[in-house]
TIVO-2410 file (N, C-alpha, C; in nm, 3 decimals):
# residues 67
REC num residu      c1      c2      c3 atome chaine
REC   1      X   6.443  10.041  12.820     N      A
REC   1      X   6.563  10.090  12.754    CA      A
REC   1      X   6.525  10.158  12.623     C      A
REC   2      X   6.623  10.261  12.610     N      A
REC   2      X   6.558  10.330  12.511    CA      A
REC   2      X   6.581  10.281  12.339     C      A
REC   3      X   6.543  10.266  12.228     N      A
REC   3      X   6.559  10.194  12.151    CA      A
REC   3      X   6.683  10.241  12.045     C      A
REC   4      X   6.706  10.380  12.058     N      A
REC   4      X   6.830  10.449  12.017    CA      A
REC   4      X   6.955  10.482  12.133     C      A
REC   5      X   7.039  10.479  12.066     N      A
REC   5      X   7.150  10.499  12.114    CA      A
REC   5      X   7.165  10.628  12.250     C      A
REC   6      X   7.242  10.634  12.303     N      A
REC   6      X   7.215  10.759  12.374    CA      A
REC   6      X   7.320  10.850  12.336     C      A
REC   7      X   7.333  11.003  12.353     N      A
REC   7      X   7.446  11.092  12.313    CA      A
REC   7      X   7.555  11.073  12.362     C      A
REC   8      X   7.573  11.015  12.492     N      A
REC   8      X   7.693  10.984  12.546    CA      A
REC   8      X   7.737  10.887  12.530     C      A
REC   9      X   7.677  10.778  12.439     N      A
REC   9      X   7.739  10.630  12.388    CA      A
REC   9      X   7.795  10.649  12.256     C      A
REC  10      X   7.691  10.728  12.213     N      A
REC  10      X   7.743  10.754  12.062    CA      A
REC  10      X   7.837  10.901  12.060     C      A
REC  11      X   7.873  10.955  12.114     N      A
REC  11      X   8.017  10.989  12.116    CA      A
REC  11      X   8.129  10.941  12.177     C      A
REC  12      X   8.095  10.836  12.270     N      A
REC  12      X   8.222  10.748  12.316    CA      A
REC  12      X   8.269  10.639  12.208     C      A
REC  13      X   8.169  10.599  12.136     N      A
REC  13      X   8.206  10.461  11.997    CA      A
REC  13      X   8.259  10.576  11.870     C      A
REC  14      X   8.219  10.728  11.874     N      A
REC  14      X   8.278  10.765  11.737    CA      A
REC  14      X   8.427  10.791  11.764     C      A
REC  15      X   8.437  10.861  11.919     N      A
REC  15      X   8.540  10.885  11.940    CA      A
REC  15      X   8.618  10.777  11.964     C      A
REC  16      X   8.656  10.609  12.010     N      A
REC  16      X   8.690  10.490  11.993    CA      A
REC  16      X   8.689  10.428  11.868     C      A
REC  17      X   8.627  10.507  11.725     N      A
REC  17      X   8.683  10.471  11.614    CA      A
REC  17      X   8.742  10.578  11.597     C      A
REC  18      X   8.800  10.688  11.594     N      A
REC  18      X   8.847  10.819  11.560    CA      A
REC  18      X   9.007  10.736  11.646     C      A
REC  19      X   9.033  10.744  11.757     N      A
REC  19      X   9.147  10.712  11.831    CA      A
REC  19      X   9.185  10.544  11.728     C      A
REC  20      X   9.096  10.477  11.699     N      A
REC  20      X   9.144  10.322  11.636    CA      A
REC  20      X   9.232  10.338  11.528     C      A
REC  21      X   9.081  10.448  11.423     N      A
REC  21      X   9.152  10.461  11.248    CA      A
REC  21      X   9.327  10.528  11.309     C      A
REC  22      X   9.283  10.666  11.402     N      A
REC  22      X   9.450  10.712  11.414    CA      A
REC  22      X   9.574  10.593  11.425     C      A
REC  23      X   9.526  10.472  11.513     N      A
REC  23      X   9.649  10.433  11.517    CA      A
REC  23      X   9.683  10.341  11.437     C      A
REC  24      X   9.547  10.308  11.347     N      A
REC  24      X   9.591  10.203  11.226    CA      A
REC  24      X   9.672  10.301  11.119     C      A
REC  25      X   9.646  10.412  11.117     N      A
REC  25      X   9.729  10.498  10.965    CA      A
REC  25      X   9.881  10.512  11.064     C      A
REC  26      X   9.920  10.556  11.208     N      A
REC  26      X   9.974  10.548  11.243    CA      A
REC  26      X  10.100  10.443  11.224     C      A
REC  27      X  10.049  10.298  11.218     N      A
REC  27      X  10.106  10.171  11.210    CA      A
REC  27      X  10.130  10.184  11.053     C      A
REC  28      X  10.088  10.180  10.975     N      A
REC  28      X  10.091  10.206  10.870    CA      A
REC  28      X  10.179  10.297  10.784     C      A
REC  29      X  10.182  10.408  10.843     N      A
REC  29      X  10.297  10.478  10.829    CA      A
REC  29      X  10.405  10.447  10.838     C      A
REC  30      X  10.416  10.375  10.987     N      A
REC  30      X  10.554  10.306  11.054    CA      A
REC  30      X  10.646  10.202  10.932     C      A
REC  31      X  10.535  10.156  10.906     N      A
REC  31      X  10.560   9.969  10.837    CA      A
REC  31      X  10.591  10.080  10.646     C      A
REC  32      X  10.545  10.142  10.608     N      A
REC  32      X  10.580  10.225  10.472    CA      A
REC  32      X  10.737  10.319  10.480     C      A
REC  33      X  10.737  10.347  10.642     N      A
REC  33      X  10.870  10.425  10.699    CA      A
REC  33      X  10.997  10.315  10.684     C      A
REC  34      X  10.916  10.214  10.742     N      A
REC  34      X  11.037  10.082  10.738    CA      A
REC  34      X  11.096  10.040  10.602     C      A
REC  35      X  11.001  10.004  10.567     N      A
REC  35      X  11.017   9.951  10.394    CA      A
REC  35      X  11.134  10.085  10.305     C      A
REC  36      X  11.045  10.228  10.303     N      A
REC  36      X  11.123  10.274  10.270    CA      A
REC  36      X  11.266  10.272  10.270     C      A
REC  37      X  11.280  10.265  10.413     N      A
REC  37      X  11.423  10.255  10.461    CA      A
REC  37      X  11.526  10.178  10.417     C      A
REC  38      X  11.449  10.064  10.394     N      A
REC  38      X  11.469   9.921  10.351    CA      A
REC  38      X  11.564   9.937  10.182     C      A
REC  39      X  11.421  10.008  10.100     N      A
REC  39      X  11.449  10.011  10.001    CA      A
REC  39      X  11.575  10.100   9.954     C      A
REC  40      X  11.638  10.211  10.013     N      A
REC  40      X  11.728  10.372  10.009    CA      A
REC  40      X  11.818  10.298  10.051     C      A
REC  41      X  11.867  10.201  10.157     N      A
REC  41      X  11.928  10.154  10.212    CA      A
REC  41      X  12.000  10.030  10.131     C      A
REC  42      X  11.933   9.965  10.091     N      A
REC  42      X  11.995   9.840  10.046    CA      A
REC  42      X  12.043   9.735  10.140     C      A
REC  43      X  12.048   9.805  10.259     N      A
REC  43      X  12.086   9.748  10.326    CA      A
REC  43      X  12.114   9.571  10.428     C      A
REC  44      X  11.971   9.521  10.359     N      A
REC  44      X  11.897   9.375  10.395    CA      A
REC  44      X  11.821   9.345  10.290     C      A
REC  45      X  11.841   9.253  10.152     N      A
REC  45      X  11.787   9.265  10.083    CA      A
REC  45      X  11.692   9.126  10.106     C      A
REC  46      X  11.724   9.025  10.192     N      A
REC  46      X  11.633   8.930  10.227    CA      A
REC  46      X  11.513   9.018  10.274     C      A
REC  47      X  11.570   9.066  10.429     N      A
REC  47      X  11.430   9.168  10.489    CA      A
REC  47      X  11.326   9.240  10.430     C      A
REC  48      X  11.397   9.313  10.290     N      A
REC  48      X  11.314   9.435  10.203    CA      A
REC  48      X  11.242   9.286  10.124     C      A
REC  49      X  11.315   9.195  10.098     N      A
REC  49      X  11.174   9.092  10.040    CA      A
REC  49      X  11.100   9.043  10.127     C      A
REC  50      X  11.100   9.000  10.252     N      A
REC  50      X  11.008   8.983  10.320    CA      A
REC  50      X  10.918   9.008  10.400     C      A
REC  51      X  10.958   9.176  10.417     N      A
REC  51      X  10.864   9.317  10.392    CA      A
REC  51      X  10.786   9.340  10.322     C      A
REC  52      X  10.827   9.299  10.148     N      A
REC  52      X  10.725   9.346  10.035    CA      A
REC  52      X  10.641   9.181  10.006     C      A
REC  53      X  10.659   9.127  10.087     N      A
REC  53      X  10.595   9.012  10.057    CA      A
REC  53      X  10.454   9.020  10.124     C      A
REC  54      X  10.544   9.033  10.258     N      A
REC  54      X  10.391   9.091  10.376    CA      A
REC  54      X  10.329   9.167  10.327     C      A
REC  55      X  10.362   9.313  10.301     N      A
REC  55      X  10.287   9.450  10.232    CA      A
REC  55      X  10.230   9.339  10.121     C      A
REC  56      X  10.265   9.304  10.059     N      A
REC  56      X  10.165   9.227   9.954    CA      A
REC  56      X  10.043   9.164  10.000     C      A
REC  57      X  10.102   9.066  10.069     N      A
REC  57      X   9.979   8.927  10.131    CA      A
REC  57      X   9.900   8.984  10.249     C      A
REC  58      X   9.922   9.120  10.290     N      A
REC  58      X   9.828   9.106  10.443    CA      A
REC  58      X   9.702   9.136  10.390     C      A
REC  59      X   9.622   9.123  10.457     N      A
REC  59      X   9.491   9.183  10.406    CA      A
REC  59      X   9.463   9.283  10.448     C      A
REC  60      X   9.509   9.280  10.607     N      A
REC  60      X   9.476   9.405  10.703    CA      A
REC  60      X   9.524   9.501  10.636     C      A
REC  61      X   9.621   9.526  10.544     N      A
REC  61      X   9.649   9.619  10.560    CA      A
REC  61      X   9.591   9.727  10.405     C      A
REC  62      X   9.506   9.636  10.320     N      A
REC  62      X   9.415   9.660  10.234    CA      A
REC  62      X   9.331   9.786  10.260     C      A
REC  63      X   9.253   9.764  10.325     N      A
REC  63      X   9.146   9.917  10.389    CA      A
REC  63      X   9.283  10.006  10.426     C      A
REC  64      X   9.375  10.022  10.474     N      A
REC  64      X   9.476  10.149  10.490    CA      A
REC  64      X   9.515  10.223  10.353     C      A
REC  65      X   9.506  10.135  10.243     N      A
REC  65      X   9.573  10.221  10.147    CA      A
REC  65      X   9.496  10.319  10.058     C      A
REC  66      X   9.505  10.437  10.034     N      A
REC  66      X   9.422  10.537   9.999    CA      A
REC  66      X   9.415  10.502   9.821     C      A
REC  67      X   9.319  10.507   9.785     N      A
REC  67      X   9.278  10.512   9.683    CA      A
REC  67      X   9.307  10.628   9.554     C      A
***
């Protein structure tokens, strides 16, 4: 076996993180779409706190936010 990767592995794992990151900013978007909503709305003010609680405490969602 060869001790490097081969071209067709290593464009199937870049392209399987390329499709991943998309759907984590994807989700991400969603959950910032929500909140927003949340916030313009007024509409649930328990929910919009336990929205910004999560957005606070997740970790996952740490690496999504742009610097």
């Amino acid at each position: 076996m060869a001790k490097s990767m081969s071209k067709r592995m290593m464009d199937f794992l870049l392209s399987l993180n390329y499709r991943l990151s998309m759907y984590c900013l994807e989700s991400f978007s969603y959950i910032l779409t929500k909140i927003t909503e949340l916030v313009v709305s007024r509409s649930d003010v328990i929910l919009l706190k336990k929205a910004l609680l999560s957005l606070a405490t997740d970790s996952g969602l740490h690496p999504l936010v742009p610097y």
